[in-house]
N, C-alpha and C positions, 0 to 999 in steps of 0.2 A: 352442607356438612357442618355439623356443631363442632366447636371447640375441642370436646374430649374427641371426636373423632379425627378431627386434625390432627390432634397430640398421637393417638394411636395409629398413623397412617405413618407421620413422619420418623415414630420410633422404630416402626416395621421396614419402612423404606431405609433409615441408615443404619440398622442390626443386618440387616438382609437383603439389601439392596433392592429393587425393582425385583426381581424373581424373573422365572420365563413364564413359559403359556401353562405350564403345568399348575393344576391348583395344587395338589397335595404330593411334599416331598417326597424320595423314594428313602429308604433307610439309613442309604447312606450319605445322603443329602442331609438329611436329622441329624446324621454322627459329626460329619464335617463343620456342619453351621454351630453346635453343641460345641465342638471339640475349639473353635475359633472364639470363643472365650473363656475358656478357659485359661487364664493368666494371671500370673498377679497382680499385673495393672488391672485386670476386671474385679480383681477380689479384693482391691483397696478401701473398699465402703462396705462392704460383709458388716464390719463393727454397726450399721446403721439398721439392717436388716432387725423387722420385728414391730412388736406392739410398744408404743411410750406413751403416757401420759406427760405433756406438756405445762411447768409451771412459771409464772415467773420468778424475778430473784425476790420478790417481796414475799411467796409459795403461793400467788393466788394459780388458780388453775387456770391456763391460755389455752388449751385443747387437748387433741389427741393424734397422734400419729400413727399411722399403718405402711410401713415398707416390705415388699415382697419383692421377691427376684422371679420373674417372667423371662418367657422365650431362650429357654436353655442357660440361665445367668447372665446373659447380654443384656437384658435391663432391668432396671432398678425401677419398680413402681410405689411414688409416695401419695399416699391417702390421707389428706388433711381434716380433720374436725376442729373448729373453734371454738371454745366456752360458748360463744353468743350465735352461733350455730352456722356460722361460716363455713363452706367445702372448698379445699383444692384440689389438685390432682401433679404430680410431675413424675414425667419418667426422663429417666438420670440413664446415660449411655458414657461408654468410653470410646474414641475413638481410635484407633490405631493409628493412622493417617496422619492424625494431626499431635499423638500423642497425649492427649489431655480429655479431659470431661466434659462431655456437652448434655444440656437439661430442657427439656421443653415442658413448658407450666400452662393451667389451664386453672383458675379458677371463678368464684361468684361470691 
């Protein structure tokens, strides 16, 4: 298993835990897991959400950034571009459990 699918495996497993034997939720399975982030501990990085261009303070260009919200708003997915053509990838979760924010990073 590569790196991004790691990263995709462990965002899946702690937004949704292990799952059961069923592959695809039933609707109200969708509503509940949807409805379970829904907070405003999950919506304290919304301001992050979107397309930026990356410079630094001197305005040379450092890259580009892509944030979407995945899997019902439970996670934050960052898409890294570098001037020198660098990729990363992080998906950003809140946990409840522990109260704070946890990130798994993957890049090359």
């Amino acid at each position: 298993m590569n790196r991004a699918t790691t990263s995709a495996v462990i965002a899946l497993a702690l937004v949704g835990g292990w799952g059961s034997a069923r592959s695809t939720p039933t609707d109200s399975l969708r509503h509940q897991q949807a409805a379970s982030c829904d907070t405003p501990e999950h919506r304290q990085f919304d301001f992050w959400i979107g397309q930026w261009d990356v410079s630094l303070a001197n305005g040379q260009r450092a890259g580009s950034n892509v944030i979407e919200k995945k899997l019902g708003g439970c996670v934050l997915h960052e898409r890294w571009t570098g001037a020198s053509g660098s990729v990363g990838e992080s998906f950003n979760i809140y946990r409840l459990d522990i109260s704070r924010g946890s990130t798994t990073r993957d890049c090359c």
